[in-house]
N, C-alpha and C positions, 0 to 999 in steps of 0.2 A: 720873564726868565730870570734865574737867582743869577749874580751876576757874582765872578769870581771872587771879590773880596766880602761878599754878605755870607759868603761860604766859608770865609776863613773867620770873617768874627762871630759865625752860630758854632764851627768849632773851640774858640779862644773861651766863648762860656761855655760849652760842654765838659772844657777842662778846667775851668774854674770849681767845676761841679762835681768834680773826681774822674770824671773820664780822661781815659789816657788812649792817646792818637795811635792808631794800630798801622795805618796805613796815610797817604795822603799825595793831592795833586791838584792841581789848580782846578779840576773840574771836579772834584770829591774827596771825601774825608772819613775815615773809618774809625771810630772809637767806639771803647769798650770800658767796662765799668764790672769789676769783678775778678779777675785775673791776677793773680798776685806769685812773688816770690816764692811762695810755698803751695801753687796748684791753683785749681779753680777756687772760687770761693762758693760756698752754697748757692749765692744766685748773680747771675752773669747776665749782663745787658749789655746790647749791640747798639748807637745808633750811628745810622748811616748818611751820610749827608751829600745831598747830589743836585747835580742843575736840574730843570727842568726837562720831563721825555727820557732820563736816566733811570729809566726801571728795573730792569735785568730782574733785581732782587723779586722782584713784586711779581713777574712774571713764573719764577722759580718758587715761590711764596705760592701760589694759584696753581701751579701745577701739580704739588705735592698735597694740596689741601680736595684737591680732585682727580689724584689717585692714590691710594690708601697704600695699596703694595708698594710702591717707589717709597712714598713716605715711611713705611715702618723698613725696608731697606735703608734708609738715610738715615734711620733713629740706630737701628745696631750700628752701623756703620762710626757713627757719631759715638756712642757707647765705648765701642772695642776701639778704639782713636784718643777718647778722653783718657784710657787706663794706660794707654801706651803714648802716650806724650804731655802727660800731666804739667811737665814743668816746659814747654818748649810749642809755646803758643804760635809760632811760625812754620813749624814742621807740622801741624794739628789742620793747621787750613790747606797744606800744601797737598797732606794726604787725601784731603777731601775734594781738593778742584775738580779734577776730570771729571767727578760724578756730577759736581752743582754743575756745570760748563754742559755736560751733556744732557742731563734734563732741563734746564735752564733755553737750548735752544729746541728741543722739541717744545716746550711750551713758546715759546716767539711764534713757531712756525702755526702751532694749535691757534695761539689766542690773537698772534697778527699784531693789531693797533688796538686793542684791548687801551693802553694808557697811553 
């Protein structure tokens, strides 16, 4: 099991690295690498850093990669989101929770202990 502070120094080099901490908690750490002052930048990278049996992502990750409608539902969605909150990376995820949250736990219920 990753143990609290192996979590805080794989974030302390992520930010060495350019990532900047989006989110954070003694069991997880959110950075991102692409976001800037002036909008997105051409290419955005997420990584997420979590204890062990912390999957959420991964589950919402497999549920959209095996159903194609949801999944291009979250690509517009994500689309008409990026033109309307371009500089305001906080309100950008806030808009999108209910949908991850919702397909998110019909996939748990789908794939169980999958991870």
């Amino acid at each position: 099991m990753v143990e609290t502070d192996d979590i805080a120094k794989a974030a302390k080099i992520a930010e060495r690295n350019g990532f900047f901490r989006m989110s954070s908690g003694s069991q997880r750490v959110t950075l991102n690498k692409g976001y800037t002052s002036e909008g997105f930048a051409d290419k955005v990278y997420h990584l997420h850093i979590r204890r062990e049996g912390d999957n959420k992502e991964l589950y919402f990750r497999d549920y959209l990669n095996e159903q194609p409608e949801v999944a291009k539902e979250y690509e517009r969605m994500k689309l008409d989101l990026w033109k309307k909150y371009e500089h305001n990376r906080d309100d950008y995820t806030e808009a999108k929770t209910d949908f991850v949250e919702k397909w998110t736990s019909e996939a748990l219920k789908l794939y169980g202990g999958r991870y």
